[in-house]
GUDREN-228672 format. One record per residue (C-alpha): residue in three letters; x, y, z. Coordinates in steps of 0.001 Angstrom, whole numbers. Layout:
<rec><resn>ala</resn><u>X</u><v>Y</v><w>Z</w></rec>
...
//
This chain:
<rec><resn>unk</resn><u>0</u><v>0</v><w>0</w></rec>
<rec><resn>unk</resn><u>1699</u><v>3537</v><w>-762</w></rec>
<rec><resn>unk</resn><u>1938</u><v>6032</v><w>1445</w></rec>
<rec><resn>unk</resn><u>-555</u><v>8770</v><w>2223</w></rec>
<rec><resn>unk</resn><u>-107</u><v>12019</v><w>34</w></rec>
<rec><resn>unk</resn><u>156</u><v>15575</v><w>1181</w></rec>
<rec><resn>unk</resn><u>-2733</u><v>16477</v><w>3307</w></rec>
<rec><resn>unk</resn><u>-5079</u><v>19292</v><w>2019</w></rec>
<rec><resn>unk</resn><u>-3385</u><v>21937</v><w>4487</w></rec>
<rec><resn>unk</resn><u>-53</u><v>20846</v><w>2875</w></rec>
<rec><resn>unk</resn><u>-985</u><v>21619</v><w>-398</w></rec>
<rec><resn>unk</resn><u>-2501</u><v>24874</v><w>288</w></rec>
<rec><resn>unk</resn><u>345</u><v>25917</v><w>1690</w></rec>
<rec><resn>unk</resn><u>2828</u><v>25126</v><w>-445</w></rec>
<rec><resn>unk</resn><u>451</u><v>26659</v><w>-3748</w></rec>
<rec><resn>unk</resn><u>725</u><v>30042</v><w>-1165</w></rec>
<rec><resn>unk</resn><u>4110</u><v>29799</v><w>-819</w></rec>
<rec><resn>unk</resn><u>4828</u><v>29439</v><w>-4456</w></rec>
<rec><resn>unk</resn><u>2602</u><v>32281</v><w>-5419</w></rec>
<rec><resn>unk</resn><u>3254</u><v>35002</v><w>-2279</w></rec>
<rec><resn>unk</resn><u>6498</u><v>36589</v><w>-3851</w></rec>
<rec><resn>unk</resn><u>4579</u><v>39243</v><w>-4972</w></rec>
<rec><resn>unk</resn><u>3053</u><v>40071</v><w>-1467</w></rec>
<rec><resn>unk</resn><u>5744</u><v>39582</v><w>538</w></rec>
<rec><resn>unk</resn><u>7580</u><v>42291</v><w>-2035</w></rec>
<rec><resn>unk</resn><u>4909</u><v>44469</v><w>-1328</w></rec>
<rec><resn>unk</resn><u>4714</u><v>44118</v><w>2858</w></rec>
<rec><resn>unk</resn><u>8478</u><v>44673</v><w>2532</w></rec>
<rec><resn>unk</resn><u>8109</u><v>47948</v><w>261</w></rec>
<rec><resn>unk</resn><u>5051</u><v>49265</v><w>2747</w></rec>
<rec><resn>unk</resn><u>6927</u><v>48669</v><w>5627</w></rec>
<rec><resn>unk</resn><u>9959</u><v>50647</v><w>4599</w></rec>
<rec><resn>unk</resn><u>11002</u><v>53436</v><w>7826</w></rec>
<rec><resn>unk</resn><u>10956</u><v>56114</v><w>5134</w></rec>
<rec><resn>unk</resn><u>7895</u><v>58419</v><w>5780</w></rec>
<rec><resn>unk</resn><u>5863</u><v>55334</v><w>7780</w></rec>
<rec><resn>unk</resn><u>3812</u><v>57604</v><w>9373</w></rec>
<rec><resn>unk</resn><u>647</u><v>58457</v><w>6735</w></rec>
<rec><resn>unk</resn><u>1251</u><v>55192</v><w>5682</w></rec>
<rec><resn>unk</resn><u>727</u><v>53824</v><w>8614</w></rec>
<rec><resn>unk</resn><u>-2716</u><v>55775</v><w>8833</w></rec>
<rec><resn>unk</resn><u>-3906</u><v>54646</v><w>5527</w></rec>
<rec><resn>unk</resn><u>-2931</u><v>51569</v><w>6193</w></rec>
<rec><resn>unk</resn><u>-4855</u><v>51322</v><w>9217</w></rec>
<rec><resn>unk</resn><u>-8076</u><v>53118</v><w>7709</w></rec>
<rec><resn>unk</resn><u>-7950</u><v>50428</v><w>4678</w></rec>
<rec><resn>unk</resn><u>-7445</u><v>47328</v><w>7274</w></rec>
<rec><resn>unk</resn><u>-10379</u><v>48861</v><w>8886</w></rec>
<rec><resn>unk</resn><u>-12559</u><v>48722</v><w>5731</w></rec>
<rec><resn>unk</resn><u>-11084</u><v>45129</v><w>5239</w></rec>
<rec><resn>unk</resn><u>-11897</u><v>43735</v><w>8658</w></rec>
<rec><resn>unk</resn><u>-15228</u><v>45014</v><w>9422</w></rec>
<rec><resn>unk</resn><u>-16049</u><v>42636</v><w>6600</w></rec>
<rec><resn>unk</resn><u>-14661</u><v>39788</v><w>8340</w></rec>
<rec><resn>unk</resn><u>-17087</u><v>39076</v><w>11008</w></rec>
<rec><resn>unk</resn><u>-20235</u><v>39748</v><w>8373</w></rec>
<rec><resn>unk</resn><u>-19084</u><v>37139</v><w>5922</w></rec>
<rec><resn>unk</resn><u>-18604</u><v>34225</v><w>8635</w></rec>
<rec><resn>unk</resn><u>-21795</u><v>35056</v><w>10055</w></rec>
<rec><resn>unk</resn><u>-23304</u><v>34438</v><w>6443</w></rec>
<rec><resn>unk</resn><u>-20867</u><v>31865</v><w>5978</w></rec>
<rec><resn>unk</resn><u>-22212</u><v>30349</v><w>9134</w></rec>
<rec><resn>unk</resn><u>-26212</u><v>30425</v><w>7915</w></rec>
<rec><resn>unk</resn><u>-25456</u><v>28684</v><w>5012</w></rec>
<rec><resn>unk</resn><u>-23667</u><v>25807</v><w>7177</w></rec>
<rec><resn>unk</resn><u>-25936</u><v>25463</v><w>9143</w></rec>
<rec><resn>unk</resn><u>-28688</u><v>25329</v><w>6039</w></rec>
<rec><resn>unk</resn><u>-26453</u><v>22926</v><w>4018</w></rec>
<rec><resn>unk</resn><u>-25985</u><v>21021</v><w>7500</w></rec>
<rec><resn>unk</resn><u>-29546</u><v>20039</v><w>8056</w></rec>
<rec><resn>unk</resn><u>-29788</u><v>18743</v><w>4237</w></rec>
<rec><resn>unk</resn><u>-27003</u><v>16302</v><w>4979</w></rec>
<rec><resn>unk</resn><u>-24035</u><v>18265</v><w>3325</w></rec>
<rec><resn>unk</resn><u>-20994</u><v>16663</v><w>5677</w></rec>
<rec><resn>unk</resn><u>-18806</u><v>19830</v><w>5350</w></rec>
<rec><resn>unk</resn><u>-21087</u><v>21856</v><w>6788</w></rec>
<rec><resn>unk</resn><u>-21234</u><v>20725</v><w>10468</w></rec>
<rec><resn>unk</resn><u>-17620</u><v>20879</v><w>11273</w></rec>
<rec><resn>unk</resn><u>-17804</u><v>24325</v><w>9035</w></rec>
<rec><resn>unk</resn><u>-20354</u><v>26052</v><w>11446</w></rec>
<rec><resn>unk</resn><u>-18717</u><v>24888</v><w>14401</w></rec>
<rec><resn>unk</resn><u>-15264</u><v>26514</v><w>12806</w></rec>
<rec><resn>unk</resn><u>-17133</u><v>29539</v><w>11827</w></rec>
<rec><resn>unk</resn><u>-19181</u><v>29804</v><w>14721</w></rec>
<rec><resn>unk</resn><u>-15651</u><v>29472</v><w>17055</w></rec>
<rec><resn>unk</resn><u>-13947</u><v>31961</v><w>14723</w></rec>
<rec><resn>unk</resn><u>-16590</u><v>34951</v><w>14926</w></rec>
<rec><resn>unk</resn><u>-16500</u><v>35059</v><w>19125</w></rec>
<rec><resn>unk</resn><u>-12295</u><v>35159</v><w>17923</w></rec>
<rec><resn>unk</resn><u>-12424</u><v>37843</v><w>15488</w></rec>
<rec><resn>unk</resn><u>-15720</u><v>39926</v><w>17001</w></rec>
<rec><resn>unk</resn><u>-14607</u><v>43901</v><w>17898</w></rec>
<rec><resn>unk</resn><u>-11714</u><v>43769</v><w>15823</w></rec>
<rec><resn>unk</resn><u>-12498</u><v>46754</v><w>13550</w></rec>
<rec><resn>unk</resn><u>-13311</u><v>49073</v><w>16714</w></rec>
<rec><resn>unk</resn><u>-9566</u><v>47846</v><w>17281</w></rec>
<rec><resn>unk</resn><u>-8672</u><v>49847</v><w>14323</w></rec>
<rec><resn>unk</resn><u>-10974</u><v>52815</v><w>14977</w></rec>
<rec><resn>unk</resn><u>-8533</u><v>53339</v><w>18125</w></rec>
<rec><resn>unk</resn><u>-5748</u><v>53205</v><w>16481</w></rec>
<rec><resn>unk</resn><u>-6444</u><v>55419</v><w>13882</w></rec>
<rec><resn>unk</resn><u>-7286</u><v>57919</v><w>16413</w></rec>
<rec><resn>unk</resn><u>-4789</u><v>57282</v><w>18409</w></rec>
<rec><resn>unk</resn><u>-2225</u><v>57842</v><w>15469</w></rec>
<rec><resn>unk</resn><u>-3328</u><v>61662</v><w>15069</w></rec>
<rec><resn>unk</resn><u>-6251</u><v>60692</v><w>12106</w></rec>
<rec><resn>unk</resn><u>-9947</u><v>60724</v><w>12484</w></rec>
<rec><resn>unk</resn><u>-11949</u><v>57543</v><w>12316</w></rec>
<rec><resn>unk</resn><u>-13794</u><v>59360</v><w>9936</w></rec>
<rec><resn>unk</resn><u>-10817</u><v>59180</v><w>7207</w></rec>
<rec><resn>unk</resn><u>-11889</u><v>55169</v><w>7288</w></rec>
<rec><resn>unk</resn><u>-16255</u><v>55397</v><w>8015</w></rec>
<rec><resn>unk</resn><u>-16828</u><v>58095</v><w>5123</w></rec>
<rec><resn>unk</resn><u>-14839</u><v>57287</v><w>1871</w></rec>
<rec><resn>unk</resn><u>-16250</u><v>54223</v><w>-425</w></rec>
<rec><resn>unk</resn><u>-14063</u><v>51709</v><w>259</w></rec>
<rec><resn>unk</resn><u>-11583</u><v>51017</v><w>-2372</w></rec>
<rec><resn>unk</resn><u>-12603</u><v>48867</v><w>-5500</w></rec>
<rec><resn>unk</resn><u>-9645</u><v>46152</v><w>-4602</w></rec>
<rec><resn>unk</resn><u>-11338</u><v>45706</v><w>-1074</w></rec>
<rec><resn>unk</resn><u>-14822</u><v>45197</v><w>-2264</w></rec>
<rec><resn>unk</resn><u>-13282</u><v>42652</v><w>-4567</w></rec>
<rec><resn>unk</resn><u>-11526</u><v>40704</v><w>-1900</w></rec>
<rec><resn>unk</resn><u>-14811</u><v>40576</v><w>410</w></rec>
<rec><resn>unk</resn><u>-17608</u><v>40449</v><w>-1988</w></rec>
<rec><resn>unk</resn><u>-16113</u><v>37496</v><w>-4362</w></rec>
<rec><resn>unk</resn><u>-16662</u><v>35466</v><w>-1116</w></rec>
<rec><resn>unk</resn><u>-20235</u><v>36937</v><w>-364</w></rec>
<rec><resn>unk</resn><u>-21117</u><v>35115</v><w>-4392</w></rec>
<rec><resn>unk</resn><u>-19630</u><v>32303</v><w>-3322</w></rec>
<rec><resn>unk</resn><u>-21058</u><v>31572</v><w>188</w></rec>
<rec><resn>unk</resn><u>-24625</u><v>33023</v><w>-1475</w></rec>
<rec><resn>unk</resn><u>-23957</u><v>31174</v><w>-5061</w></rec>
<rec><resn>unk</resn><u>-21800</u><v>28368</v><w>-4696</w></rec>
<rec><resn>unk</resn><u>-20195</u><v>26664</v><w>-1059</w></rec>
<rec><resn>unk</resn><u>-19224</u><v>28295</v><w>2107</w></rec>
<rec><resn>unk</resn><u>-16282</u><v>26142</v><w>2700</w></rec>
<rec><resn>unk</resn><u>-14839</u><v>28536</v><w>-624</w></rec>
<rec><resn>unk</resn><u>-14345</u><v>31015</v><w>2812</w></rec>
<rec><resn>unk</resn><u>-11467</u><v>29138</v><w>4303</w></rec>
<rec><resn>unk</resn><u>-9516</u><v>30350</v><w>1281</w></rec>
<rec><resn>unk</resn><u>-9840</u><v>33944</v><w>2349</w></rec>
<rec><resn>unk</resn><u>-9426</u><v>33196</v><w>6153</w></rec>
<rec><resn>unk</resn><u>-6238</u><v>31349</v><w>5402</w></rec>
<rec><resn>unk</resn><u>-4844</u><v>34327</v><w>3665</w></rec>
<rec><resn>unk</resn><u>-5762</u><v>37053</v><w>6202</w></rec>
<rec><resn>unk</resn><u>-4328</u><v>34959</v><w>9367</w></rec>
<rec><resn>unk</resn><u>-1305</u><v>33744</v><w>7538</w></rec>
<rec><resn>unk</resn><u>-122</u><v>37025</v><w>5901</w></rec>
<rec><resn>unk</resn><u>-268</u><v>38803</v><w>9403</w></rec>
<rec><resn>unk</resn><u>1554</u><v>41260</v><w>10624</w></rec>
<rec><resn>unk</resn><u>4938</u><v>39864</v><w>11347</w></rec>
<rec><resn>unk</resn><u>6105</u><v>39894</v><w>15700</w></rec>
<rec><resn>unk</resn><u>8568</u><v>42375</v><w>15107</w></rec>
<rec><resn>unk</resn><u>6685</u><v>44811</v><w>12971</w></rec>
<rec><resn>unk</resn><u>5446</u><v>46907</v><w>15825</w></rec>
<rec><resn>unk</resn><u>8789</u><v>48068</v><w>17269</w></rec>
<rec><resn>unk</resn><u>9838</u><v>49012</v><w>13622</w></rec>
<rec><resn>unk</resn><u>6820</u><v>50918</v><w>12848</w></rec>
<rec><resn>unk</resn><u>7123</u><v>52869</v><w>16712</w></rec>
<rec><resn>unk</resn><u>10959</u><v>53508</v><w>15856</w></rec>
<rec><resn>unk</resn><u>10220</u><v>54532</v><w>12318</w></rec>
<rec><resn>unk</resn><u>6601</u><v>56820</v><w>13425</w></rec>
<rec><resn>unk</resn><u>7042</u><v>57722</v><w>17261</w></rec>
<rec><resn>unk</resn><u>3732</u><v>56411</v><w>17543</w></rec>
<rec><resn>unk</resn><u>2486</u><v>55327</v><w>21073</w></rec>
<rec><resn>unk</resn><u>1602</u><v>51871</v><w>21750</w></rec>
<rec><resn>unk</resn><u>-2021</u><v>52848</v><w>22108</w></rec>
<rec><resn>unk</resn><u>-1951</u><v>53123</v><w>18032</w></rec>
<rec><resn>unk</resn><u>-277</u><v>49554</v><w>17368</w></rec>
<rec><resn>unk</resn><u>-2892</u><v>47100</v><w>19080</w></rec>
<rec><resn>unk</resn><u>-4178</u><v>46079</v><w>16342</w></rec>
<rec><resn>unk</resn><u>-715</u><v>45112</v><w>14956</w></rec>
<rec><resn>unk</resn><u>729</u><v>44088</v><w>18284</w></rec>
<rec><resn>unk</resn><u>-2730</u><v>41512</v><w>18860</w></rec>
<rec><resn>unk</resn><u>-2444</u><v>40045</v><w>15678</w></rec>
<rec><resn>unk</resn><u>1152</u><v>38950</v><w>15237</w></rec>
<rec><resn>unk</resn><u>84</u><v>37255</v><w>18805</w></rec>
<rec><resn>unk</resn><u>-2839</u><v>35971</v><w>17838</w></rec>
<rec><resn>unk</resn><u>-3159</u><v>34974</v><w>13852</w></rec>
<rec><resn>unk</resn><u>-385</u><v>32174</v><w>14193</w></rec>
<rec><resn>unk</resn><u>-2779</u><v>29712</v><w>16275</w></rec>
<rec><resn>unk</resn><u>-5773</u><v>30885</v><w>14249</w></rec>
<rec><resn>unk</resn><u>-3884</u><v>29531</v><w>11096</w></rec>
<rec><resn>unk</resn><u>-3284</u><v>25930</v><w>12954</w></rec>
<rec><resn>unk</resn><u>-6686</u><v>25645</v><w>13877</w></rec>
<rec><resn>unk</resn><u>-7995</u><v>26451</v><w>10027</w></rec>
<rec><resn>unk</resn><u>-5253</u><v>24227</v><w>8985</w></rec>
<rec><resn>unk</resn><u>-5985</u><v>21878</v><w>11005</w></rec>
<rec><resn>unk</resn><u>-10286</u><v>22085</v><w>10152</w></rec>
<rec><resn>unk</resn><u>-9557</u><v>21808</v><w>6701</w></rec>
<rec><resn>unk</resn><u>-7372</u><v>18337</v><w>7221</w></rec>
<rec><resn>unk</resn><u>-9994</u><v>17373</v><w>9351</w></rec>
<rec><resn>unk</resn><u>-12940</u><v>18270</v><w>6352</w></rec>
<rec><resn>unk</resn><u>-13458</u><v>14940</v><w>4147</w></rec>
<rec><resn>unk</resn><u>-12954</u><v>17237</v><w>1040</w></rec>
<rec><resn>unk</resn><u>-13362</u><v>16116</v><w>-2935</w></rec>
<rec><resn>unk</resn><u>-10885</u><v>17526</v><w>-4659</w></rec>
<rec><resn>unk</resn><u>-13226</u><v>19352</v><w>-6078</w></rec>
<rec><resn>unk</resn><u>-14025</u><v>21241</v><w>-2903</w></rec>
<rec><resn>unk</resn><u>-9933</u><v>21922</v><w>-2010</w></rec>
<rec><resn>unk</resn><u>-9744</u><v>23238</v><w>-5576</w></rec>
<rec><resn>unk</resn><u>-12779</u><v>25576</v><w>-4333</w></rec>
<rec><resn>unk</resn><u>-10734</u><v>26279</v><w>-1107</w></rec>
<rec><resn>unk</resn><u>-7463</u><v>27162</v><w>-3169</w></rec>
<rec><resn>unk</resn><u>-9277</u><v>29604</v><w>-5486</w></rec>
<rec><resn>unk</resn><u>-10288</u><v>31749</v><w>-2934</w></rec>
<rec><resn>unk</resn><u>-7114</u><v>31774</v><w>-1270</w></rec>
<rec><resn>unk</resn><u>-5476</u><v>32593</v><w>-4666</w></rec>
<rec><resn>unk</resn><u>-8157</u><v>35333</v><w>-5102</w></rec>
<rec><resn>unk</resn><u>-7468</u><v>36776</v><w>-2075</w></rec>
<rec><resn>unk</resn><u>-3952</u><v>36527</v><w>-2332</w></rec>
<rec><resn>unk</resn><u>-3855</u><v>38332</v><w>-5115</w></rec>
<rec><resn>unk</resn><u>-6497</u><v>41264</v><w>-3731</w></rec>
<rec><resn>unk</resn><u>-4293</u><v>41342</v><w>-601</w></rec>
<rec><resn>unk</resn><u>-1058</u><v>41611</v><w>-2660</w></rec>
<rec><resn>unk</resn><u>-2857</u><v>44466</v><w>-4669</w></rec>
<rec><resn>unk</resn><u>-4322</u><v>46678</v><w>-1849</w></rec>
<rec><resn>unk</resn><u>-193</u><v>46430</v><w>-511</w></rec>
<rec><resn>unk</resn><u>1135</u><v>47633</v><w>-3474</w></rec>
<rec><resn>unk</resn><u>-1283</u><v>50678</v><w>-3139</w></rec>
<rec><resn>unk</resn><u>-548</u><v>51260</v><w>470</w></rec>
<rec><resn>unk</resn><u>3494</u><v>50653</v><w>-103</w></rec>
<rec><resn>unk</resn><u>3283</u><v>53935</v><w>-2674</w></rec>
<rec><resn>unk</resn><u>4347</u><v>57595</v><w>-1305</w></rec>
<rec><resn>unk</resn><u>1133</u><v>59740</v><w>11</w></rec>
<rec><resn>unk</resn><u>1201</u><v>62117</v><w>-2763</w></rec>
<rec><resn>unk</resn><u>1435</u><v>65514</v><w>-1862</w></rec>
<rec><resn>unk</resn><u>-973</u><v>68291</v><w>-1845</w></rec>
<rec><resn>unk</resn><u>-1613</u><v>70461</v><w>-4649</w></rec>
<rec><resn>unk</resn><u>-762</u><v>74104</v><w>-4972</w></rec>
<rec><resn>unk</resn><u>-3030</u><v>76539</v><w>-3526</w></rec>
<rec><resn>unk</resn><u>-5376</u><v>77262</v><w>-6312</w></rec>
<rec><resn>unk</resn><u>-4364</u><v>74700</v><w>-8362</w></rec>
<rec><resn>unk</resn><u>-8005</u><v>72579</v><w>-8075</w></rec>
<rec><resn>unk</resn><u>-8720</u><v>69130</v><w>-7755</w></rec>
<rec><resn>unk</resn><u>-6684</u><v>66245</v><w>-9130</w></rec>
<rec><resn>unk</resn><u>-8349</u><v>63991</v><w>-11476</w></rec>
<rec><resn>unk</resn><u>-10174</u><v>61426</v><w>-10192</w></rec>
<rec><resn>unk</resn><u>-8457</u><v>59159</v><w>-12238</w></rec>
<rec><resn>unk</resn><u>-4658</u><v>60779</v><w>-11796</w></rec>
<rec><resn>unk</resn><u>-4225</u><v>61607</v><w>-14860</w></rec>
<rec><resn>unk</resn><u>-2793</u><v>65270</v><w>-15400</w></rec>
<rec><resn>unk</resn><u>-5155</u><v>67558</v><w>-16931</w></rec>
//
């Protein structure tokens, strides 16, 4: 009898492995000392309109589990009992970010009022079609990305030495190079535990691949310079940058 293959976890991380380079260039570029600081606030006003999606799409994730559950689907109990876990985990995260941004000299408004940016409405609301359209289990995809391209342990000193920034604006950083490690076991550890098809991993790996590439495309906006202001009297940019 041959041996067992790679488990499902296995795969999905090496696929994310293979295909991060881009990411990883663009946490690197963001995180550069030079001029952190309004950065560092857009950064945290974009997270913000990232994770108060979070919660909102498990809970919705965790209806249709429990739906597909009492038709006999046998993803869907261990799913909703993930999910369900997960929420009470990840619940008051975005008021995390509201105090930070204050507390880094912006106004919570600068994340509440603006539409949120094209590249974050298609990281979230690809997974809203698919939980509504298609599977929930598609979710573990995105939730595999977010926890395992988190903020790195050592990131907060480096953005405190680069900003001057108190600790009272880094908790959301600080909690979630803590925290985001064990949440990625215990996903990794649900999915090896999920009798998958193949079929259903492929499902899985798409929407980490989507959301790896959203994530790695919201960076590379955040990693450029804040442009400057224009000259007094000089009028609005263009809405699409382009000089007029």
């Amino acid at each position: 009898m041959s041996a067992a293959g790679p488990s499902s976890s296995a795969r999905l991380r090496v696929t994310l492995r293979l295909l991060d380079g881009g990411l990883r260039t663009a946490l690197e570029h963001m995180w550069r000392p030079e001029d952190l600081l309004p950065r560092y606030r857009d950064y945290l006003c974009t997270m913000h309109t990232v994770i108060r999606a979070s919660v909102p799409l498990m809970l919705r994730a965790l209806e249709r589990a429990k739906a597909l559950d009492a038709c006999g689907d046998p993803l869907a109990g261990p799913l909703a009992a993930y999910l369900q876990e997960h929420v009470r985990e990840e619940e008051g995260h975005d008021a995390w970010l509201l105090e930070d941004i204050r507390a880094a000299g912006a106004l919570p408004g600068q994340a509440l009022v603006p539409m949120p940016s094209p590249l974050v409405a298609a990281l979230a609301g690809s997974h809203y079609y698919w939980i509504e359209h298609h599977h929930p289990v598609v979710l573990l995809g995105y939730i595999a990305v977010l926890e395992g391209y988190a903020p790195a342990p050592g990131l907060t000193s480096r953005i405190a030495a680069a900003t001057g920034l108190p600790d009272a604006a880094l908790r959301t950083v600080r909690e979630h190079a803590a925290l985001d490690t064990g949440h990625l076991d215990e996903l990794y550890a649900l999915l090896d535990r999920l009798p998958l098809t193949r079929r259903q991993e492929s499902d899985v790996t798409v929407g980490a691949l989507h959301s790896l590439d959203a994530l790695t495309r919201i960076f590379v906006r955040l990693g450029r310079s804040v442009p400057a202001p224009p000259p007094r009297g000089a009028g609005s940019p263009s809405p699409t940058g382009v000089t007029r």
